[in-house]
C-alpha positions in Angstrom: -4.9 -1.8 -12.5 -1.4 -2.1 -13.2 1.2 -1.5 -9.8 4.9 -1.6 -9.9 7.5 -0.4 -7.3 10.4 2.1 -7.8 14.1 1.6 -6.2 12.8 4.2 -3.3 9.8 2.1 -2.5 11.8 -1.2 -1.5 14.3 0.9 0.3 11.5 2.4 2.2 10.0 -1.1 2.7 13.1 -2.6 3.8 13.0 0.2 6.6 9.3 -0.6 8.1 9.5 -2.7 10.9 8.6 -6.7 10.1 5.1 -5.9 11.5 4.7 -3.2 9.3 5.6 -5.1 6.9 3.4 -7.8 6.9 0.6 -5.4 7.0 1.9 -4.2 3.6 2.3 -7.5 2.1 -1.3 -8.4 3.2 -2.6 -5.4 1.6 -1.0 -6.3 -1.1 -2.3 -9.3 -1.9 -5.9 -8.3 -1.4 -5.2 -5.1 -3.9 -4.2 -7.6 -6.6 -6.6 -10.1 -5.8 -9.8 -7.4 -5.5 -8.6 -3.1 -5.6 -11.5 -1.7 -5.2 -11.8 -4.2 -1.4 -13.4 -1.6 1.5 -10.9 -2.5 3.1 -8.3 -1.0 1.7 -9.9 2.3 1.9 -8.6 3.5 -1.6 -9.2 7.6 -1.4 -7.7 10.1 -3.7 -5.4 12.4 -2.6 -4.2 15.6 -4.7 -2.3 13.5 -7.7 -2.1 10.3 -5.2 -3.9 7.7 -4.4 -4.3 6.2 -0.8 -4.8 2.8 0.4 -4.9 1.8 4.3 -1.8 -0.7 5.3 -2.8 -0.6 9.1 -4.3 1.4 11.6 -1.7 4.3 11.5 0.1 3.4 7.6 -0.7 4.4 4.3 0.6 3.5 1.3 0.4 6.8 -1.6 0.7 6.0 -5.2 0.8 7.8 -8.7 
């Protein structure tokens, strides 16, 4: 799986709070390490994809 972030995405991510934040960057580095992790709780949704950051964040991708 190949992931790469757009301008908007680090704006946005420079916006979450630092707890937020760390949620992301853990989820992060289980997506690269193993995507398909439970988890993560990867659902499609219309033309995006889902993936669980924390108990009330989601991440959406292309």
């Amino acid at each position: 799986m190949t992931h790469r972030a757009t301008p908007r995405f680090w704006r946005c991510y420079r916006a979450l709070s630092a707890e937020t934040r760390q949620l992301a960057d853990r989820a992060y580095e289980l997506l690269e390490a193993r995507w398909a992790a439970p988890l993560l709780h990867f659902k499609k949704v219309g033309r995006f994809w889902s993936v669980r950051i924390g108990l009330h964040c989601r991440a959406l991708a292309l």
